[in-house]
Backbone bond lengths (Angstrom), bond angles and torsions (degrees), N, CA, C in turn:
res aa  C-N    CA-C-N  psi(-1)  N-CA   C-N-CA  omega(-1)  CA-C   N-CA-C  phi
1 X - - - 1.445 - - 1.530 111.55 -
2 X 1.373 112.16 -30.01 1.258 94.04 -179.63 1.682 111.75 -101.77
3 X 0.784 110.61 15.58 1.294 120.32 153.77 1.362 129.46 -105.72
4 X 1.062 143.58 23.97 1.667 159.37 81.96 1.555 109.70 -39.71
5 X 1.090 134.95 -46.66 1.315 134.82 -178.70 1.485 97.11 -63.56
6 X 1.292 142.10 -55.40 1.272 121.55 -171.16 1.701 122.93 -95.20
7 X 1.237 107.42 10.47 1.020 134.80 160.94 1.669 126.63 -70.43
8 X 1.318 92.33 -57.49 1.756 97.97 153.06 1.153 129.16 -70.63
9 X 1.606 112.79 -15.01 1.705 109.54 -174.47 1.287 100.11 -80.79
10 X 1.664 107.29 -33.22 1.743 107.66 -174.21 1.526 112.25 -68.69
11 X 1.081 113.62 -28.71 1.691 108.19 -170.40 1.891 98.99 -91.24
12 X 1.278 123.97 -1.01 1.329 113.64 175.87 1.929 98.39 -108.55
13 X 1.238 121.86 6.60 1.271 126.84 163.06 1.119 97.18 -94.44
14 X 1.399 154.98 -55.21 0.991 153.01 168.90 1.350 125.25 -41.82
15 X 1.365 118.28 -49.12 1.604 116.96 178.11 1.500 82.82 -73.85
16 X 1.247 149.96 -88.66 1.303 147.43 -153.76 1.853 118.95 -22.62
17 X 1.418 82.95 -51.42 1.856 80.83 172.60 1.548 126.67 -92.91
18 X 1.307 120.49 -8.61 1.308 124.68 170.93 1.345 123.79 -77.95
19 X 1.525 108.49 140.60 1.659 92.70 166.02 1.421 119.60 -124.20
20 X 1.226 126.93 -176.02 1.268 124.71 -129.01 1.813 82.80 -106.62
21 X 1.342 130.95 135.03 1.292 138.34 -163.99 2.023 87.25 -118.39
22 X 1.857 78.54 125.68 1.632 100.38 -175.97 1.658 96.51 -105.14
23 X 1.179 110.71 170.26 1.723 118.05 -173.58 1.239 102.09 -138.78
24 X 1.763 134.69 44.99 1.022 160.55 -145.78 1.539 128.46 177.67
25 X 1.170 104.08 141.53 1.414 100.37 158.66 1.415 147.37 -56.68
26 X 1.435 101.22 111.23 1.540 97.90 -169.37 1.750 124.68 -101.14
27 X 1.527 80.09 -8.52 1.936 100.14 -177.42 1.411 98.93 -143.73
28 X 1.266 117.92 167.63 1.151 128.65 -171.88 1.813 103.37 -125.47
29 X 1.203 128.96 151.05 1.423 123.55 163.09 1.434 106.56 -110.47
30 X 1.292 113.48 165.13 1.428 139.05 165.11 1.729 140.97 -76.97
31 X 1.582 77.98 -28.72 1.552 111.79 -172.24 1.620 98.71 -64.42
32 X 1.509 125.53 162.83 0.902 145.01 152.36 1.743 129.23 -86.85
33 X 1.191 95.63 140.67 1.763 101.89 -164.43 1.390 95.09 -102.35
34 X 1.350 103.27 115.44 1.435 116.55 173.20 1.356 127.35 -86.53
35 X 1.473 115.95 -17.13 1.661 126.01 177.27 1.579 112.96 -81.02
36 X 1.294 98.70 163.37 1.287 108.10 169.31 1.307 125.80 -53.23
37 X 1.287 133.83 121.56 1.118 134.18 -165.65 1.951 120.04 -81.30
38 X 0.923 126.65 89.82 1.515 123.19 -158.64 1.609 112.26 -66.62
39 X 1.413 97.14 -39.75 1.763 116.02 -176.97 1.844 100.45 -155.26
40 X 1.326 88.01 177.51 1.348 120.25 -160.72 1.534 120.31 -141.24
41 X 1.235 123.66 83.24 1.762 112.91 173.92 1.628 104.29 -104.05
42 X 1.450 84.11 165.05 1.924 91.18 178.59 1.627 75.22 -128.68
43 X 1.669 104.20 158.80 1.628 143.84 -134.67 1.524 85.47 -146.67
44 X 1.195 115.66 119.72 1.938 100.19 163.27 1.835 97.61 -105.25
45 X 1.287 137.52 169.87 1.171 155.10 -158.70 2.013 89.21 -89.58
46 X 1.117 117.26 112.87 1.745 117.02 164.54 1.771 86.11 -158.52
47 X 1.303 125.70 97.56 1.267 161.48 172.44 1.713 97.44 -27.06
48 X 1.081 114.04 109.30 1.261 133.26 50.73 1.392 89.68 -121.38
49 X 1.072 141.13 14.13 1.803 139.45 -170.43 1.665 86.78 -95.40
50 X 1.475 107.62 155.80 1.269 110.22 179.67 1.660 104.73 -137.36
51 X 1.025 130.85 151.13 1.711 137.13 -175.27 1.451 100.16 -52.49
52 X 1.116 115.84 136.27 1.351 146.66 -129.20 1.517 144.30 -158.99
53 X 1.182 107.23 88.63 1.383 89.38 -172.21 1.726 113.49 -115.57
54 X 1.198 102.45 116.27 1.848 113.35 -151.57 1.626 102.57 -87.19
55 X 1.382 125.38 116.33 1.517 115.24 -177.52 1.462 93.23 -107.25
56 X 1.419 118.97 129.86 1.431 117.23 159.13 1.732 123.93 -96.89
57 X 1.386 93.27 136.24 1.654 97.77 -156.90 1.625 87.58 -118.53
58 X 1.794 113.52 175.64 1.079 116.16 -174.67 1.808 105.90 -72.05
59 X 1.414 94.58 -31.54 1.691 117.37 -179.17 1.971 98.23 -66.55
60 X 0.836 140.99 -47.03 1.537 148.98 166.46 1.475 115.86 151.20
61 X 1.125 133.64 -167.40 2.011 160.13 -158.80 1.465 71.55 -73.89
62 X 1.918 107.29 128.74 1.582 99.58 132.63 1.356 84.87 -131.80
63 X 1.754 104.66 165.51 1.335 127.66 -144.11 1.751 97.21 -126.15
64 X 1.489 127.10 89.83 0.823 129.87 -153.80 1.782 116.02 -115.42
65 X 0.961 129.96 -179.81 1.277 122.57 -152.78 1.755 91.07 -119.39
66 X 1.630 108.86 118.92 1.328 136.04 -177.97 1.609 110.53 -46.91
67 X 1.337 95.68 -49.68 1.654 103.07 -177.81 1.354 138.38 -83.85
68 X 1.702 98.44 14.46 1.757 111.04 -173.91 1.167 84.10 -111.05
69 X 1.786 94.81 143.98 1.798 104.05 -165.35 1.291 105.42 -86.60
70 X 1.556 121.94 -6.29 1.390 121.34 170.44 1.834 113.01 -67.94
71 X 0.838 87.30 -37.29 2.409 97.19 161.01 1.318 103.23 -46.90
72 X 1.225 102.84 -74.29 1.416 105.01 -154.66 1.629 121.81 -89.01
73 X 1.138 111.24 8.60 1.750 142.36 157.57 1.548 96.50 -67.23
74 X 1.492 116.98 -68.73 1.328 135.37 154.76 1.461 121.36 -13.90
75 X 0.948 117.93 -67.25 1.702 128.58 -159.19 1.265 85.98 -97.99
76 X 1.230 147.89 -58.40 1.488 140.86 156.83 2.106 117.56 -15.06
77 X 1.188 92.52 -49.24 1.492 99.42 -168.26 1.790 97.03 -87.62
78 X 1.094 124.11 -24.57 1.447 134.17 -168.71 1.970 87.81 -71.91
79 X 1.174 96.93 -66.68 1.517 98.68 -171.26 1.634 134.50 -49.80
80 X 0.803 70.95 -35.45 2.179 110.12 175.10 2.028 104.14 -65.14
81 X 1.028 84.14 -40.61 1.573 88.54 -159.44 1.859 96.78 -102.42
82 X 1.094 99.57 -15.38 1.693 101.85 150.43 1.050 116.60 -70.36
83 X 1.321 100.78 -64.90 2.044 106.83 -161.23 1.720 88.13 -40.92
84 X 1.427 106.31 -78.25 1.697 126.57 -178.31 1.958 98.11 -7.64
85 X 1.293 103.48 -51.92 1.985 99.99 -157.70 1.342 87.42 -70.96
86 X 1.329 126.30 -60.02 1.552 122.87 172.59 1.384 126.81 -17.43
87 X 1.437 114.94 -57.46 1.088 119.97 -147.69 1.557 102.02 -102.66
88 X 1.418 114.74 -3.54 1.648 130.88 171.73 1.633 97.50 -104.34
89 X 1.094 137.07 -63.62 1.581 118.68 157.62 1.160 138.47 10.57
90 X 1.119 151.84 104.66 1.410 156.50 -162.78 1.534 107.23 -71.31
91 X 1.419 147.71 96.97 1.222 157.87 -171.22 1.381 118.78 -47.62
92 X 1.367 122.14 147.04 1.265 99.49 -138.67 1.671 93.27 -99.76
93 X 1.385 148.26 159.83 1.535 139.74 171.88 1.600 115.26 -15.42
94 X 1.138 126.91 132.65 1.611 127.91 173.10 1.831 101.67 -87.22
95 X 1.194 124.82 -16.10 0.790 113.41 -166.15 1.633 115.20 -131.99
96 X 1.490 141.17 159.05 1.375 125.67 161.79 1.906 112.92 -98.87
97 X 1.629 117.60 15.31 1.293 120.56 167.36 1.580 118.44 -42.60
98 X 1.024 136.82 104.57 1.708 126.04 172.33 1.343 127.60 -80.33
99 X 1.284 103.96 -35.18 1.787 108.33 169.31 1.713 100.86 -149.73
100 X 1.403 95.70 -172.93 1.565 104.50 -163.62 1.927 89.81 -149.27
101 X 1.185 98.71 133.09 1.738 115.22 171.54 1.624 101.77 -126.74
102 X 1.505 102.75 157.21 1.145 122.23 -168.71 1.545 102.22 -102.82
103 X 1.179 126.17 119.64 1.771 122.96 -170.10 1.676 103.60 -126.09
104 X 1.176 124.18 95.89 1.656 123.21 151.50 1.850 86.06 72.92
105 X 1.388 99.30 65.95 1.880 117.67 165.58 1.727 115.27 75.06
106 X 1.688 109.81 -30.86 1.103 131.55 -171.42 1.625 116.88 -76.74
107 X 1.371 117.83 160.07 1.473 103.85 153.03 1.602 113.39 -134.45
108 X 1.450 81.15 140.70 1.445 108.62 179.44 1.365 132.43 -109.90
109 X 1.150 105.61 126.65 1.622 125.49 -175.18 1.657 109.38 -55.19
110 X 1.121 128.32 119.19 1.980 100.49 161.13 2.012 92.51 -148.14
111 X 1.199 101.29 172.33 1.610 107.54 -134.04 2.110 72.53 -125.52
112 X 1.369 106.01 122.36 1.734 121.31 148.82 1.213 106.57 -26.47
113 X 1.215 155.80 149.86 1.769 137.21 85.79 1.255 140.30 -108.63
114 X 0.994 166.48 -167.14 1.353 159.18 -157.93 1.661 99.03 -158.19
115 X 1.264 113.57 111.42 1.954 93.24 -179.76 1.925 82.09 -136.46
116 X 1.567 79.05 140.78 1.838 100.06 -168.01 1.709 93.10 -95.60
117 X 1.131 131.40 151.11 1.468 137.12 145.83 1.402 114.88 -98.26
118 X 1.639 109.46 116.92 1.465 116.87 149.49 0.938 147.99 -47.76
């Protein structure tokens, strides 16, 4: 018994001093993010998380404030300079055809596969 008794005292010292670890934004900064920006999430406000705009850097997440026009200058230029790599990018095959044979004057399409037996 008294070893259940201090068993419970330890786990109500325990909940008492711990706190509850969020995986979100809970504050926002002011500061400006000077690194390269790798990615970009938006955060909507569901308490204790607060609206959010999350830049991931090589350094890590800073959690920045949606409504400073230096953000959204930011996420503006992030997007832009995506579309841009995209659209200079070499496209990727339209098709999965691998070769082409010539059958009775015509040509004909026929498709590789590899099929394993179990």
């Amino acid at each position: 018994t008294v070893t259940v008794l201090n068993l419970f005292r330890n786990l109500i010292t325990v909940k008492l001093f711990c706190d509850v670890v969020y995986s979100c934004c809970t504050k926002v900064s002011k500061a400006k993010v000077t690194d390269p920006i790798i990615d970009i999430r938006l955060q909507h406000e569901s308490l204790p998380c607060v609206k959010a705009v999350i830049f991931e850097t090589e350094r890590g997440d800073f959690c920045c404030d949606p409504k400073q026009r230096w953000v959204r200058e930011k996420v503006k230029q992030f997007f832009r300079a995506q579309r841009n790599k995209h659209l200079t990018s070499t496209p990727p095959p339209t098709s999965s055809i691998s070769d082409q044979t010539r059958v009775g004057g015509s040509t004909q399409a026929t498709v590789s596969s590899s099929v394993t037996n179990v």
